[in-house]
C-alpha positions in Angstrom: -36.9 58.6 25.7 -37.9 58.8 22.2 -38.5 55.7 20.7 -36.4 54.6 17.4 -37.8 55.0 14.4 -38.5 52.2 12.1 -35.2 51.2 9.5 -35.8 50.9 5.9 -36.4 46.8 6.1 -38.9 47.7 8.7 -40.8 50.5 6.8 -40.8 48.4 3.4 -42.7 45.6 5.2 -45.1 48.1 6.8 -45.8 49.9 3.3 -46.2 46.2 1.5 -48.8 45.4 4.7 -50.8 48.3 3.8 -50.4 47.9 -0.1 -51.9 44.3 0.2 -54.9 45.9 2.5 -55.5 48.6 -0.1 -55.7 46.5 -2.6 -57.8 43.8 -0.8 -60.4 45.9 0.5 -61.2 47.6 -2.7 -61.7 43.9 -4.5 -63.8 43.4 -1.5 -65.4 46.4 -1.8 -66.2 45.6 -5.5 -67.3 42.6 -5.3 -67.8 41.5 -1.9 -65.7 39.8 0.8 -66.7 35.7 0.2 -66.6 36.3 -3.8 -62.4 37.0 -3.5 -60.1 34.6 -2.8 -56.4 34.9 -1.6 -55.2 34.0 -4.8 -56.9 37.1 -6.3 -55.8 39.3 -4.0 -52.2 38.4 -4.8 -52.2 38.7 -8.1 -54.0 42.1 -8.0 -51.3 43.0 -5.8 -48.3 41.6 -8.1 -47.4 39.1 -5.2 -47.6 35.5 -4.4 -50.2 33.8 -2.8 -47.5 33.0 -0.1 -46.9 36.6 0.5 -50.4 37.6 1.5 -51.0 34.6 3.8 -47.8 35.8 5.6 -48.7 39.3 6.3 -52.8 38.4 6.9 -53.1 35.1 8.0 -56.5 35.4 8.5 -58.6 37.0 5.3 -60.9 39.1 7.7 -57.7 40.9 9.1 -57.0 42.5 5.2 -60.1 44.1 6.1 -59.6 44.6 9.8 -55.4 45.0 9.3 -55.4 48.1 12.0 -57.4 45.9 14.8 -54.0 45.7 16.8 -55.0 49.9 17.1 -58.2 48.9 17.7 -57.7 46.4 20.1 -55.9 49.1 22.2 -57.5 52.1 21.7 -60.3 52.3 24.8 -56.9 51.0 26.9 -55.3 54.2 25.8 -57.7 57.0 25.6 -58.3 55.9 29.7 -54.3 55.2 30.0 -53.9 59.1 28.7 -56.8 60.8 30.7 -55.7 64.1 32.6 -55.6 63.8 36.6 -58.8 64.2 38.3 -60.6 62.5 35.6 -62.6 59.0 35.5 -62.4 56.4 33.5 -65.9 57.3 31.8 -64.8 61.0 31.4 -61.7 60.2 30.1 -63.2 57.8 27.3 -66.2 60.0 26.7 -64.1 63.1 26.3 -61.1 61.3 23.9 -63.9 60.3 21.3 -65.7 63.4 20.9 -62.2 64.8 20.5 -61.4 62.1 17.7 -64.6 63.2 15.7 -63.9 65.2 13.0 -61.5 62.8 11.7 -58.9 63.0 14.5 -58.6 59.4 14.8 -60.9 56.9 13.3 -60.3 54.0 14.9 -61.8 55.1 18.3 -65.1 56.6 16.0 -65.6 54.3 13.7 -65.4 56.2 10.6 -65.2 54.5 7.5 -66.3 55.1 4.0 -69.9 53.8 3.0 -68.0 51.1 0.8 -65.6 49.6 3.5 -69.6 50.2 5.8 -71.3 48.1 3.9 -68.4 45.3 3.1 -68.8 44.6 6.7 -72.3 45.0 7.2 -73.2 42.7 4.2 -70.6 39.8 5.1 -71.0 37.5 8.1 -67.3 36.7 8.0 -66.7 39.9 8.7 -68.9 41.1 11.3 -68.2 37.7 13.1 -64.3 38.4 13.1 -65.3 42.1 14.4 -67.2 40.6 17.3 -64.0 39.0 18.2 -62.1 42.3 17.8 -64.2 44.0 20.2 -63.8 41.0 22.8 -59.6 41.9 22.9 -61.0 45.0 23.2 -63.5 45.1 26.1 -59.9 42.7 27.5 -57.2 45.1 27.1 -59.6 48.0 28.7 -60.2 45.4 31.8 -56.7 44.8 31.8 -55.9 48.6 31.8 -58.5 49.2 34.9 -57.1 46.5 36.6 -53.8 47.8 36.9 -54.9 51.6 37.7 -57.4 50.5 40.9 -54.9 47.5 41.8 -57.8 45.1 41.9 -58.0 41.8 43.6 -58.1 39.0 41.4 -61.7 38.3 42.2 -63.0 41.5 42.1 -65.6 42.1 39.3 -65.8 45.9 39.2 -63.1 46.7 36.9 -64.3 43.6 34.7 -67.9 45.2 34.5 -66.9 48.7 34.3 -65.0 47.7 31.0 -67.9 45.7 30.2 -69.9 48.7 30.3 -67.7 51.3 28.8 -66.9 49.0 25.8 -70.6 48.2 25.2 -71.3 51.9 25.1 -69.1 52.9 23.1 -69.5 49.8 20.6 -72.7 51.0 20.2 -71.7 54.7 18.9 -69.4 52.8 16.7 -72.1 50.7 15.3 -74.5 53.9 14.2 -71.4 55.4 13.1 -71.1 52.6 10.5 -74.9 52.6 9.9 -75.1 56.5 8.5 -71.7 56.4 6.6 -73.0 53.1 4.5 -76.4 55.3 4.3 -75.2 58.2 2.6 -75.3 60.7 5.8 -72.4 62.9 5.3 -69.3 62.5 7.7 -69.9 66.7 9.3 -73.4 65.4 9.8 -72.7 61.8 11.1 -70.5 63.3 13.8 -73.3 65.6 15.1 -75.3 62.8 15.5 -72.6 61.0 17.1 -71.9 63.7 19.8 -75.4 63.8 20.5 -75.7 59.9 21.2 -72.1 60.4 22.9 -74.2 62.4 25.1 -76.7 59.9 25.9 -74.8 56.8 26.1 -72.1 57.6 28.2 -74.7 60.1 30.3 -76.4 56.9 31.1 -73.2 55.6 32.9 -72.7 58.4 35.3 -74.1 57.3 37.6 -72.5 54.0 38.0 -69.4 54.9 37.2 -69.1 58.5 37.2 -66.3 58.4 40.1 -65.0 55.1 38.9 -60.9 55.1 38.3 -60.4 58.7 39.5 -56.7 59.5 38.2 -54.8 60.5 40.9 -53.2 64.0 40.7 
């Protein structure tokens, strides 16, 4: 069953949402994240001050406005791995796949402006910290469901733990070369390489952990 698309009031909203972003992050950009306040950011925009607080509550999420896609995407690269594979090889093998520019969100990609605006503001990297929590919880959630665990068992809790810290990491360097001037080609060499490393170190803990069944 296909899902419906979006009507027009629905697609209007969405296109204002990511207007207001746009035009938030490159104020931020410009002349950093604490230095712009709401009321800037709406009149850049050519919208009241109301407006903005309703789409972005928070300030940090006109940064962060896709962290609903980040909150899910670990869930989903393990929810879509092919039968056979693990939870490690499923993860592992959907972000080398989104290098390149296949889907940012799961490599952390960003230009060396938006790089930096995070970097350089506490606000920001504090509110990040919290993204990756929901995160590392949706993942836990997902390997919950797929081994049917017990309430008190801790493996799935760790193995998401794990996965998420691993791949937080690759993020993390990621964002480090981009706001250093290392080319995006050459920042995702580098990235498969640690890929390689970081989720090697995991085999053997949870090389044959959440199997999908074929």
């Amino acid at each position: 069953m296909r899902t419906p698309a979006p009507g027009l009031r629905e697609r209007k909203k969405q296109q204002t949402r990511e207007r207001l972003a746009h035009v938030a992050t490159l104020l931020f950009i410009e002349r950093g994240f604490e230095n712009v306040t709401i009321a800037e950011v709406a009149a850049a925009a050519d919208v009241s001050k109301m407006t903005v607080t309703n789409y972005f509550p928070l300030k940090e999420d006109l940064v962060f406005d896709a962290h609903g896609l980040v909150v899910a995407s670990l869930a989903e690269a393990v929810r879509g791995r092919p039968a056979g594979s693990s939870a490690l090889h499923g993860l592992r093998a959907a972000y080398l796949q989104a290098l390149g520019g296949g889907y940012p969100v799961l490599t952390g990609h960003a230009s060396p402006g938006f790089a930096r605006l995070v970097h350089e503001s506490p606000r920001l990297r504090s509110r990040e910290r919290e993204i990756d929590e929901q995160r590392e919880a949706a993942l836990a959630a997902q390997l919950a469901a797929e081994t049917e665990a017990a309430p008190g068992d801790l493996a799935f809790r760790l193995a998401a733990a794990q996965l998420a810290a691993a791949h937080r990491v690759l993020v993390r360097l990621m964002r480090s070369w981009l706001r250093g001037g290392v080319p995006p080609k050459e920042a995702d060499r580098r990235a498969a390489v640690a890929a390689a490393q970081a989720f090697g170190a995991l085999e053997p803990a949870l090389g044959d952990y959440a199997v999908r069944a074929g």
